[in-house]
PyMOL Python script that loads the backbone (N, CA, C, O; Angstrom):
from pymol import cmd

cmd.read_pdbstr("""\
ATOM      1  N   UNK A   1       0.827  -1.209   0.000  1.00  0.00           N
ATOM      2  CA  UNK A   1       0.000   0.000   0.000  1.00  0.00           C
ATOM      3  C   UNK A   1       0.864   1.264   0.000  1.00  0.00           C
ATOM      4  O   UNK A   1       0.495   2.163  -0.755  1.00  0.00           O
ATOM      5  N   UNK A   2       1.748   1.422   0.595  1.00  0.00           N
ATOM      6  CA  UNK A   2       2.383   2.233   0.592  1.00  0.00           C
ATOM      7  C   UNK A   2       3.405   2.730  -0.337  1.00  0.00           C
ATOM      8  O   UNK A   2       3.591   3.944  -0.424  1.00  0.00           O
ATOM      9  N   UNK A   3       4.303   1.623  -1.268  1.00  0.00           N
ATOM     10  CA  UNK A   3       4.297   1.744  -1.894  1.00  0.00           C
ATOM     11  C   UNK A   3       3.488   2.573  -3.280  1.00  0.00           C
ATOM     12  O   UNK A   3       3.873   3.511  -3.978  1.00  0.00           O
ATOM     13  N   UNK A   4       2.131   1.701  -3.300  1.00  0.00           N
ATOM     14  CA  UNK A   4       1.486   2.544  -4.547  1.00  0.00           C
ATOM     15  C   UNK A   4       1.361   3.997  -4.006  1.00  0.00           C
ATOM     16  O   UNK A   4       1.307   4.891  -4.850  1.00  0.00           O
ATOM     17  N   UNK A   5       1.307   4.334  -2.661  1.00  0.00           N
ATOM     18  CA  UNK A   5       0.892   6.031  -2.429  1.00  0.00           C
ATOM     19  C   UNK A   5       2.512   6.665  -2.765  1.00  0.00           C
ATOM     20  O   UNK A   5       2.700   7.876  -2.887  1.00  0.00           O
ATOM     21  N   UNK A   6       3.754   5.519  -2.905  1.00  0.00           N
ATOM     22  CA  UNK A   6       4.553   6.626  -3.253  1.00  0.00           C
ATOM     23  C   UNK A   6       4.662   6.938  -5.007  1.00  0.00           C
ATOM     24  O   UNK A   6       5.087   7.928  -5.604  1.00  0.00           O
ATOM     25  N   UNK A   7       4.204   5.909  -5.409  1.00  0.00           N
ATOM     26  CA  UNK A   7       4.376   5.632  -6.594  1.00  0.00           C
ATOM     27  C   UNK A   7       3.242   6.711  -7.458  1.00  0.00           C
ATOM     28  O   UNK A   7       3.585   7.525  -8.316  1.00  0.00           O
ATOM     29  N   UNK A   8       2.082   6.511  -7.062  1.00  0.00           N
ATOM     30  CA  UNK A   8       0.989   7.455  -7.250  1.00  0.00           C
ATOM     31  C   UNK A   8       1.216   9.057  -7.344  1.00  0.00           C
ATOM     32  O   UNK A   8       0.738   9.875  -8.130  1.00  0.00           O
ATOM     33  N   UNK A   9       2.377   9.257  -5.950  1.00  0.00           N
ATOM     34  CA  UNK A   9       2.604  10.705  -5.406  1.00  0.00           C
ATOM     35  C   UNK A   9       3.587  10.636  -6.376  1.00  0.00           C
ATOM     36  O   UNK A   9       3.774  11.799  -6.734  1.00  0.00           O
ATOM     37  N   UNK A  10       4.262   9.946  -6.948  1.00  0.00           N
ATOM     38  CA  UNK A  10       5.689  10.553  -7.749  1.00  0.00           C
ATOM     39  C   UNK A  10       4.645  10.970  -9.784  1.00  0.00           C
ATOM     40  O   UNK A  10       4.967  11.823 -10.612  1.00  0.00           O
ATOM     41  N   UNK A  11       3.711  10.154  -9.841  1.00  0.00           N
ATOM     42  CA  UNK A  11       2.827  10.108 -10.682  1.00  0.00           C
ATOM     43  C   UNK A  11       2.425  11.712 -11.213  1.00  0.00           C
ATOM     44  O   UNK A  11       2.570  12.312 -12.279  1.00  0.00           O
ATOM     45  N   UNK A  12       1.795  12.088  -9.757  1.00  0.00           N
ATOM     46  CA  UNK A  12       1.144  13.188  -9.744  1.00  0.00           C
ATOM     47  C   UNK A  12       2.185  14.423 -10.153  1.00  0.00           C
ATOM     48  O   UNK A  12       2.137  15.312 -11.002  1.00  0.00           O
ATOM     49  N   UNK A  13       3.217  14.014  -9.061  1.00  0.00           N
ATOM     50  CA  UNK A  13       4.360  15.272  -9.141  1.00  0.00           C
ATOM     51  C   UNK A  13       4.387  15.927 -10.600  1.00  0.00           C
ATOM     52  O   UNK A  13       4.052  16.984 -11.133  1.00  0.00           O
ATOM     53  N   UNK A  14       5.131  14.384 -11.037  1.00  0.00           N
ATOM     54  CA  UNK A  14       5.321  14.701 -12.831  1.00  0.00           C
ATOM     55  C   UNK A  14       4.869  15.451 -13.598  1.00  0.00           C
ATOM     56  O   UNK A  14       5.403  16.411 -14.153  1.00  0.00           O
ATOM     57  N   UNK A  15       3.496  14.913 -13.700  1.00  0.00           N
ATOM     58  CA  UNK A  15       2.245  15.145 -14.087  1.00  0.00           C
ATOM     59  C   UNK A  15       2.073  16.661 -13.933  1.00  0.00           C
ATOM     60  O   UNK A  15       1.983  17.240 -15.015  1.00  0.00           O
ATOM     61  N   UNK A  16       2.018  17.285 -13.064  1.00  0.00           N
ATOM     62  CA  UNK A  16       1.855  18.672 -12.309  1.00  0.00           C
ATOM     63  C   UNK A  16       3.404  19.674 -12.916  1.00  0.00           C
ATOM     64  O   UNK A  16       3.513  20.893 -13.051  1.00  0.00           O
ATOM     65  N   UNK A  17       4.089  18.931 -13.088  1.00  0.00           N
ATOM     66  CA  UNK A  17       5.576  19.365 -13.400  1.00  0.00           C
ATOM     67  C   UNK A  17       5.379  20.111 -15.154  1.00  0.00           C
ATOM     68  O   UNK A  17       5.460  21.246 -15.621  1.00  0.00           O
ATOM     69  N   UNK A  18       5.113  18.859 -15.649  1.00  0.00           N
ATOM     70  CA  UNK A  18       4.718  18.465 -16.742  1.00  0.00           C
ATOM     71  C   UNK A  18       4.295  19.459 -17.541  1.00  0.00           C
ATOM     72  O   UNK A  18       4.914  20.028 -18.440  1.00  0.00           O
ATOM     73  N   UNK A  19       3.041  19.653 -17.100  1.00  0.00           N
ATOM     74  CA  UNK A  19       1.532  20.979 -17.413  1.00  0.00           C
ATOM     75  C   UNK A  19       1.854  22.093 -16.872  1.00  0.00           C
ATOM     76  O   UNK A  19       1.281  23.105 -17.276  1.00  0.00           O
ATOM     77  N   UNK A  20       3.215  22.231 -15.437  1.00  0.00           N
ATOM     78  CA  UNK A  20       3.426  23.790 -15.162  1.00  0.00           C
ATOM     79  C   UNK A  20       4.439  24.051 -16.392  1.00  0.00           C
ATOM     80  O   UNK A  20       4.229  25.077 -17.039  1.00  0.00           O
ATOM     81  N   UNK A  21       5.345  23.357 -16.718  1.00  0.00           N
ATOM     82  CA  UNK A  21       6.583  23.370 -17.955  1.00  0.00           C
ATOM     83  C   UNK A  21       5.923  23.919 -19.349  1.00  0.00           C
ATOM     84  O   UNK A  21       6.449  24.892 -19.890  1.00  0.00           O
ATOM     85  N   UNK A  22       4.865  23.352 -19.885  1.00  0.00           N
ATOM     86  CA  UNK A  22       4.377  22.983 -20.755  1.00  0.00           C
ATOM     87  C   UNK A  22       3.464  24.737 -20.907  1.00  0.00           C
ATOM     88  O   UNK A  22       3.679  25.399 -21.923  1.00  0.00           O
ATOM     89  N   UNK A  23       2.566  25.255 -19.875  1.00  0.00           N
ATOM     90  CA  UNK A  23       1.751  26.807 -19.624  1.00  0.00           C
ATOM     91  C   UNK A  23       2.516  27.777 -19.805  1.00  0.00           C
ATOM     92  O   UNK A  23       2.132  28.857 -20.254  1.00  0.00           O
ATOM     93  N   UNK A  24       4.331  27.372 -19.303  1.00  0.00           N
ATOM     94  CA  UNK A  24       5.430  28.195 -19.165  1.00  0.00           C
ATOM     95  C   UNK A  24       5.692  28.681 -20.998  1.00  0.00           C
ATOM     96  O   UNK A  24       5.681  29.677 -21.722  1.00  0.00           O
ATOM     97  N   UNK A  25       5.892  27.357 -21.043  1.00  0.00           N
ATOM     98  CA  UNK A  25       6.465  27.476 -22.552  1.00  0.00           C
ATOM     99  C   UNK A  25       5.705  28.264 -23.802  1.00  0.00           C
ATOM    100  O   UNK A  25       6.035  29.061 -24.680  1.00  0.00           O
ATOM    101  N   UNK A  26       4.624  27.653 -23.419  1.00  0.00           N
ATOM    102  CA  UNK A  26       2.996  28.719 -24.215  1.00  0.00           C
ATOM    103  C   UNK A  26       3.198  30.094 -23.568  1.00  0.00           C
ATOM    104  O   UNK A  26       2.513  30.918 -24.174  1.00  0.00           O
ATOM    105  N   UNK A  27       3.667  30.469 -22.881  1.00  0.00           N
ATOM    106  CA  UNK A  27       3.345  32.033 -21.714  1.00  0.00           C
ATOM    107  C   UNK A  27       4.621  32.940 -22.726  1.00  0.00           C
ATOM    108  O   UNK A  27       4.571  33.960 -23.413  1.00  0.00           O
ATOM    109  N   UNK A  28       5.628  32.029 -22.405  1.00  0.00           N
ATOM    110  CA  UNK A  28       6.950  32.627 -23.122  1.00  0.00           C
ATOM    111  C   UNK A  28       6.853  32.635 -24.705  1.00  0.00           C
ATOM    112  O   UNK A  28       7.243  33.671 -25.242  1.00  0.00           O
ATOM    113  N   UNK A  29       6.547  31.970 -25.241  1.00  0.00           N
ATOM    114  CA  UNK A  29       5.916  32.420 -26.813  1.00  0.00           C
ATOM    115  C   UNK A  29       4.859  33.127 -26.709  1.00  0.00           C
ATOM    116  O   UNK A  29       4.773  33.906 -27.657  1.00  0.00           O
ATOM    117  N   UNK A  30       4.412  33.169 -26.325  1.00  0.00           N
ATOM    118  CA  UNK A  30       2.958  34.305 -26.524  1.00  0.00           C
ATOM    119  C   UNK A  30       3.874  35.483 -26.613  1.00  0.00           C
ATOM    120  O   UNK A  30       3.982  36.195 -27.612  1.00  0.00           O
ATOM    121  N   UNK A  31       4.488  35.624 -25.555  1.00  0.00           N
ATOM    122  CA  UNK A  31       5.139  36.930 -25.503  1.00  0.00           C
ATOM    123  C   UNK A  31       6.299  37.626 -26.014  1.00  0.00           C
ATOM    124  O   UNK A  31       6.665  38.778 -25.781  1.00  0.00           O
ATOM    125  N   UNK A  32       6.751  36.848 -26.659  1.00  0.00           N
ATOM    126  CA  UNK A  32       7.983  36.942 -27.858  1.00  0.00           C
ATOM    127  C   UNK A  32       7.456  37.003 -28.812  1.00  0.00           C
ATOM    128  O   UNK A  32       7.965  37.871 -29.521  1.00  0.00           O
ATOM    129  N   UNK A  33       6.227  36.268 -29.491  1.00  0.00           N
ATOM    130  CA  UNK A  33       5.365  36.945 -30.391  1.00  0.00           C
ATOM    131  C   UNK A  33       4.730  38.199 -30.534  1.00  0.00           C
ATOM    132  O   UNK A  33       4.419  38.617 -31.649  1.00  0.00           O
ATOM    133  N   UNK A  34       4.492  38.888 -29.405  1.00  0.00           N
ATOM    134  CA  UNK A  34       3.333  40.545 -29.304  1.00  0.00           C
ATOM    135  C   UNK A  34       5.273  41.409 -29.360  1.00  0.00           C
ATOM    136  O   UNK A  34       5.419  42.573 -29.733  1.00  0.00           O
ATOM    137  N   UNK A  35       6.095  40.795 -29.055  1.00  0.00           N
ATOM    138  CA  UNK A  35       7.510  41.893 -28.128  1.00  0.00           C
ATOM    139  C   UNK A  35       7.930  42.030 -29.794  1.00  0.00           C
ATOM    140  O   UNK A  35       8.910  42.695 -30.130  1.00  0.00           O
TER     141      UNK A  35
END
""", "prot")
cmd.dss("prot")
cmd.show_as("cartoon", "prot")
cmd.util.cbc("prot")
cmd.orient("prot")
């Protein structure tokens, strides 16, 4: 059990990592496009 909650929690991290990296990258072109 514990296992899967670390495995799950490393899941999520990524995941969350992932989609903040990913908003960043769209944020920073947007704005090199209008500059």
């Amino acid at each position: 059990m514990e296992r899967f909650l670390v495995v799950s929690a490393q899941c999520v991290f990524s995941t969350h990592l992932f989609l903040h990296f990913h908003l960043l990258l769209h944020f920073l072109l947007f704005i090199s496009l209008f500059n």
